[in-house]
N, C-alpha and C positions, 0 to 999 in steps of 0.2 A: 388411075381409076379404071380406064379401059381392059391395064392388065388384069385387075382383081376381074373384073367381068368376066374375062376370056380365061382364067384360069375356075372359076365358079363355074361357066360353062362345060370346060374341061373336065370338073370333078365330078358333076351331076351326070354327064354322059358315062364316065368311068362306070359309076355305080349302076345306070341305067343299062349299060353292058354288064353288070355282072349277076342283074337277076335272068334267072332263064327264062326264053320265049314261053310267054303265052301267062306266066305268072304275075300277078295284078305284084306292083310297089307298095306297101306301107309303110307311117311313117307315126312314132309317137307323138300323141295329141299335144303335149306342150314339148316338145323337141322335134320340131317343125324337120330340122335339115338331118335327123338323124332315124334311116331306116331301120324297119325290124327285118329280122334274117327272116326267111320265107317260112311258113310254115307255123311263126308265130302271131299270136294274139295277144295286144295290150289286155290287161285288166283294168279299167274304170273305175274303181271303186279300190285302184290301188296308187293314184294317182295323186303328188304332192305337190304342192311350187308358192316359194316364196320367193318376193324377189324385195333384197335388200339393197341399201344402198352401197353395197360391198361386190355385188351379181346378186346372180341366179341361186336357188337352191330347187331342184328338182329333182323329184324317184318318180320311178313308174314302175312297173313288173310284165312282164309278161308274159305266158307261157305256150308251147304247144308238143307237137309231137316231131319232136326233131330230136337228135343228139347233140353235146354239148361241145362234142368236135365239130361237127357243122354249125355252129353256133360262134364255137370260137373263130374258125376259119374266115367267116363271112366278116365276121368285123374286122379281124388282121388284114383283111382285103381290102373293104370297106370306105375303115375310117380315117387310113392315109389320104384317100382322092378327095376328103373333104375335108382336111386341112389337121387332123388329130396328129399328135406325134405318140410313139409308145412312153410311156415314164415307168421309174421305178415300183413295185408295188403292186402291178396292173393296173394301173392308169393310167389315163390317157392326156395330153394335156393339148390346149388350143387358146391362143391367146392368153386372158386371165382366167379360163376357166379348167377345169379336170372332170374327167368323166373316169367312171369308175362300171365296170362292167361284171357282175357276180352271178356265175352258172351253178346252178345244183337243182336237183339231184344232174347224174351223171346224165340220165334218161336212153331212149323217150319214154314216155314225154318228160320234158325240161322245163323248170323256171328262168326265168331272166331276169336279175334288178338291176335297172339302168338308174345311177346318180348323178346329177351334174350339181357342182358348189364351185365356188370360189376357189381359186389356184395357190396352194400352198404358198407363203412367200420366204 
């Protein structure tokens, strides 16, 4: 248990080093440990989550003025130091779950849909 602490520690600082100085961290409202790439903004009113006895199902969107290379960069960075592996498909997987990460337009400005469901079995 100490290790998982120490290695959560370990990830949180990763990501905390890889926003640049002086720029505030966000993080989506029901995907507590997973940040937005800088520059974007959740939408509210785009926000889903059911949670069955299978997991999580979760969408959010968000968008801003960024490109979808810097968009994708941030998360290839990212979502390793917080335990994601890449999978098949473009997604991600972590424990029992899969997060799915959909860029368009090309931008800026850009949309974001982040999904988190239940891990293929």
């Amino acid at each position: 248990m100490l290790l998982r602490t120490k290695l959560f520690a370990l990830a949180i600082s990763l990501v905390l080093a890889a926003v640049p100085a002086g720029a505030e961290s966000a993080y989506l409202a029901d995907i507590d440990d997973l940040p937005l790439a800088g520059g974007l903004v959740e939408d509210p009113a785009a926000r889903v989550v059911f949670d069955k006895p299978a997991g999580r199902i979760v969408e959010a969107v968000a968008r801003g003025p960024v490109t979808a290379d810097a968009v994708r960069g941030f998360y290839a960075q990212t979502l390793p130091a917080l335990g994601w592996q890449a999978a098949p498909g473009g997604t991600w997987v972590r424990g029992e779950e899969q997060l799915k990460i959909e860029i368009g337009p090309a931008g800026p400005p850009v949309a974001v849909r982040f999904s988190i469901a239940p891990r293929d079995q």
